[in-house]
C-alpha positions as CSV (number, residue, x, y, z in Angstrom):
1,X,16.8,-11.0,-3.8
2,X,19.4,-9.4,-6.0
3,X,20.5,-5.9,-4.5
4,X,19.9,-3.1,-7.2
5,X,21.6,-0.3,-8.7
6,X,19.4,2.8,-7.3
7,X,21.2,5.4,-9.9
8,X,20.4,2.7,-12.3
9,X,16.8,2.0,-11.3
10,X,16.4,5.8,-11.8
11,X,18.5,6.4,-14.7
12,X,16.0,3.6,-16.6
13,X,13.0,4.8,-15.8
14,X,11.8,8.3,-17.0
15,X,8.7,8.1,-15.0
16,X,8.8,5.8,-11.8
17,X,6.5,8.8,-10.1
18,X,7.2,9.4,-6.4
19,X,9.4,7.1,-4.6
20,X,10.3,6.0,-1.2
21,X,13.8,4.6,-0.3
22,X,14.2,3.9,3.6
23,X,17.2,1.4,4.5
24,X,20.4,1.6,7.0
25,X,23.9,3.1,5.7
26,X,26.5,0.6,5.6
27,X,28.4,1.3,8.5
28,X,25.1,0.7,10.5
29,X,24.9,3.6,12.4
30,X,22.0,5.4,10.4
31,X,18.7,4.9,9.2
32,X,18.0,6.6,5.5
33,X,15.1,7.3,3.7
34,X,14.5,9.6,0.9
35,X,11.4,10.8,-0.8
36,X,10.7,12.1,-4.4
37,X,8.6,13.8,-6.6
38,X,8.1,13.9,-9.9
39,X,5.5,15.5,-12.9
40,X,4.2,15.8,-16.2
41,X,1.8,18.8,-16.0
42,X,2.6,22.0,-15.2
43,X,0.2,21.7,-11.8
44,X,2.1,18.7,-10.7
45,X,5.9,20.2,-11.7
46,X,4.4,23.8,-9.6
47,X,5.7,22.2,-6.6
48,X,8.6,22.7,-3.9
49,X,9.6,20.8,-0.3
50,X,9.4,23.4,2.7
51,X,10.2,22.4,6.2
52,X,7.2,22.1,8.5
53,X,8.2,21.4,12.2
54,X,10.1,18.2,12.0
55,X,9.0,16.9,8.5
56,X,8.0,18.7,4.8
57,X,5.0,19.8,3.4
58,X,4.4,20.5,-0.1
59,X,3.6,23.7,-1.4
60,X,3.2,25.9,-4.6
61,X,6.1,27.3,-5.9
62,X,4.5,29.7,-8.2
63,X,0.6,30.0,-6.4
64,X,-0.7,32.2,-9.4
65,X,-0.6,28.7,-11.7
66,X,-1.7,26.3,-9.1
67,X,-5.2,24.7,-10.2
68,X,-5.6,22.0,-8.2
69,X,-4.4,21.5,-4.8
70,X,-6.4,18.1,-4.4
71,X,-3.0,15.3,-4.3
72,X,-0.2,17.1,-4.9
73,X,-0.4,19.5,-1.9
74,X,0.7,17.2,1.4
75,X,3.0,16.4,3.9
76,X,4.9,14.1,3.4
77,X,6.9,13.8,6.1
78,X,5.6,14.1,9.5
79,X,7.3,12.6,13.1
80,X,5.8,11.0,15.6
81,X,7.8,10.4,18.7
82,X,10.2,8.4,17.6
83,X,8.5,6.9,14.3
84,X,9.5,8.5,11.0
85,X,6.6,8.9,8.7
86,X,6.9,9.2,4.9
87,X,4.2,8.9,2.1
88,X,3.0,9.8,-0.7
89,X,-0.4,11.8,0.2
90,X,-2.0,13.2,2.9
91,X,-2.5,9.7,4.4
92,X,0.6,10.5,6.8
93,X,-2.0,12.6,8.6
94,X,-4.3,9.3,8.6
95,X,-1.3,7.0,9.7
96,X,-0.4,10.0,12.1
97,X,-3.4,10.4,13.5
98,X,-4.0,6.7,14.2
99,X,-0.9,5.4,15.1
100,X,-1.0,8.0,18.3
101,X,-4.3,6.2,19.1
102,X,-2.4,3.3,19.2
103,X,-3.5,1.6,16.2
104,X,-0.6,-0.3,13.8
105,X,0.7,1.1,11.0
106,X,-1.4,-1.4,8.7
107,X,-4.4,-0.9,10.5
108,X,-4.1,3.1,10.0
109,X,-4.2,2.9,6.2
110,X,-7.3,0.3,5.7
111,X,-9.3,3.5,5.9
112,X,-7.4,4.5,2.8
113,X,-7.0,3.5,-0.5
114,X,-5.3,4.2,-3.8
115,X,-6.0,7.8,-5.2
116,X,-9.3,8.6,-7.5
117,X,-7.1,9.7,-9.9
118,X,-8.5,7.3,-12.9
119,X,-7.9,6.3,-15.4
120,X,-4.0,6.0,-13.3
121,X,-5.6,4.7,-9.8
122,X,-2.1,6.1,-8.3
123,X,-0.7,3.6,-5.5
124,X,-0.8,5.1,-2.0
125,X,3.1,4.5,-1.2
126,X,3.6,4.8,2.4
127,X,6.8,4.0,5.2
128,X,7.1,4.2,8.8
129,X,10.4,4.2,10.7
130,X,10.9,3.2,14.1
131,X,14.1,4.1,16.4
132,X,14.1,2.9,19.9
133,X,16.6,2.3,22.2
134,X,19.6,2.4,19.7
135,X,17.2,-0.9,17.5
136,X,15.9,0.6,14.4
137,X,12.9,-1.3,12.1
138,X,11.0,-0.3,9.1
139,X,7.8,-0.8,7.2
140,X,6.4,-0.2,4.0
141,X,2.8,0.1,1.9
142,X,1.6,-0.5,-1.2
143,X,-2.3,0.3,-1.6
144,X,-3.2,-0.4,-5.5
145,X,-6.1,-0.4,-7.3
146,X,-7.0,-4.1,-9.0
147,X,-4.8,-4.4,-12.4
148,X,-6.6,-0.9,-12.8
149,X,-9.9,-2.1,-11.5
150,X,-10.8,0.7,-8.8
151,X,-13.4,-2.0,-7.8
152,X,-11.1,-3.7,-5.3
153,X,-8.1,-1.9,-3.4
154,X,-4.9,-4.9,-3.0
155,X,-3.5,-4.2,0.2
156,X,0.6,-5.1,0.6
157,X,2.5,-4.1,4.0
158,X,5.9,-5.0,3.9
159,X,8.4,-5.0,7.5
160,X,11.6,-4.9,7.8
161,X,13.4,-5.8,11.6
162,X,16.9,-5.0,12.4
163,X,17.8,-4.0,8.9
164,X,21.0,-5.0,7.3
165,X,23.1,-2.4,7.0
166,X,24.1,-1.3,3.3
167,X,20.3,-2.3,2.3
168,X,17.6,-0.6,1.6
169,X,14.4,-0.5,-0.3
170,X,13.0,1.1,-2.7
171,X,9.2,1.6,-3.9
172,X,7.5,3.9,-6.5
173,X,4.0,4.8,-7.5
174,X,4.3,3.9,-11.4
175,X,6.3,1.0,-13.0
176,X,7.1,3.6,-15.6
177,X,5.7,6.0,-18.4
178,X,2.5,5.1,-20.2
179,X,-0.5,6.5,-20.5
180,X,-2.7,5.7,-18.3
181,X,0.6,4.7,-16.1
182,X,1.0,1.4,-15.1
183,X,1.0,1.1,-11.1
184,X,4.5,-0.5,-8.9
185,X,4.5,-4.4,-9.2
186,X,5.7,-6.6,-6.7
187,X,7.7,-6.2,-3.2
188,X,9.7,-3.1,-2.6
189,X,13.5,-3.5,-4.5
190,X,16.3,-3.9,-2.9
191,X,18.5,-1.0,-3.4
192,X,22.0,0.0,-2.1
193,X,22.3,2.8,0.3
194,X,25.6,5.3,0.8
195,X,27.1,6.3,4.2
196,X,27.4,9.7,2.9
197,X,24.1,12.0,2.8
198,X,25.2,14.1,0.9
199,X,26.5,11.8,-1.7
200,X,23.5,9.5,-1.9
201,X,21.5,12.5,-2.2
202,X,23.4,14.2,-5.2
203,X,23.1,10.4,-6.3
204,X,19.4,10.1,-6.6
205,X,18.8,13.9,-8.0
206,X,21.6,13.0,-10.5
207,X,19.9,9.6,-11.6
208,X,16.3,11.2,-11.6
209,X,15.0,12.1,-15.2
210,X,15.9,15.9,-15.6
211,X,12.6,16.8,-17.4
212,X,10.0,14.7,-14.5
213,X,11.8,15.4,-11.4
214,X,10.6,18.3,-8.8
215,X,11.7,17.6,-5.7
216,X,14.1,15.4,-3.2
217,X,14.5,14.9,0.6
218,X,17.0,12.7,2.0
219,X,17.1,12.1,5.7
220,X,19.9,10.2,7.8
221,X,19.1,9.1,11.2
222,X,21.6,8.5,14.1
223,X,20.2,5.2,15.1
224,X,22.0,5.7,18.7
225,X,21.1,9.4,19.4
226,X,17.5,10.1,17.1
227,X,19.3,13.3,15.9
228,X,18.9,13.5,12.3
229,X,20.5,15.6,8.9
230,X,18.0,16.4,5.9
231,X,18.8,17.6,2.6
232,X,16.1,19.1,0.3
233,X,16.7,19.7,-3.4
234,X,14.0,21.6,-5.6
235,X,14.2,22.3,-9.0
236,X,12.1,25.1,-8.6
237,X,14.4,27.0,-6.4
């Protein structure tokens, strides 16, 4: 697979949604993922990141003009011991809440299935990390409605052992504007990742369409340690 241009990727599409990038920097001592948010309506752009315990929740930025909470208010980051979770909805309380009863990540989201959000059928985007002594893996989710028919629910789950550091990949809710929006085709891309957080990061907000974009959260990992570095940028700040 041909590795991507992420501030490309972004800089092409005004609409890719929300997006999840987890991958390992190229000196292979940290595991990455970022997570964004984007909107058209004024309830979806109403939004900011705030730090809850170890991961983010979603919250109204200005609460007088929220008007529907239902899918846009989540966490979407949440920590598990030493699995990294990181969706798009408030399934990371239903991949939470299983995966500490043991089940797989997989089997935690076939409860789930793409929002009821039609006539869009928004993908559940979901990735789990998983850092244990000093080895590092990774998994992805796609749930999608049928070519838009919410009649069936396609069911992807991409894994990813002992990464290759420099890669990462990348996976969004929308292939790109339309109306209704066309849902992500196809496996997660292959995308580069930086050694420097605080470069990638000023990376992705920079390449992210300045009209659509809310919010970004950028976490490095130390593969070694578990200690981590977030960033959170909101354009409602």
């Amino acid at each position: 697979m041909e590795m991507l241009s992420i501030e490309k990727e972004l800089q092409g599409n005004a609409y890719p949604g929300r997006g999840i990038i987890i991958g390992k920097t190229p000196d292979g001592t940290k595991a990455v993922t970022a997570y964004f948010i984007m909107g058209r309506s004024e309830n979806s752009r109403n939004r900011v990141f705030v730090t809850e315990g170890e991961g983010i929740r979603t919250q109204a930025y200005d609460p007088s003009k929220l008007t529907d909470p239902s899918l846009i208010i989540y966490a979407p980051v949440r920590v598990l011991g030493n699995r990294t979770i990181v969706t798009n909805g408030d399934q990371t309380d239903t991949i939470y809440d299983r995966m500490d009863r043991e089940l797989t990540f997989e089997q935690s989201l076939r409860c789930r299935e793409f929002e009821p959000d039609g006539p869009n059928y928004t993908p559940r985007i979901s990735g789990v990390m998983h850092i244990e002594d000093s080895k590092y893996d990774y998994a992805m989710s796609i749930l999608k409605s049928n070519n838009g028919d919410p009649s069936c629910c396609n069911r992807y789950t991409f894994t990813y052992d002992n990464p290759v550091a420099g890669e990462g990949h990348f996976i969004h809710t929308y292939k790109c504007d339309g109306n209704p929006l066309p849902s992500f085709e196809g496996e997660p891309k292959l995308v580069n990742i930086l050694d420097d957080m605080n470069a990638y990061t000023e990376l992705l907000w920079g390449s992210l369409n300045e009209e659509n974009k809310v919010s970004l959260f950028v976490r490095y990992i130390d593969i070694a340690t578990g200690t981590y570095e977030t960033k959170i940028i909101n354009k409602n700040a």
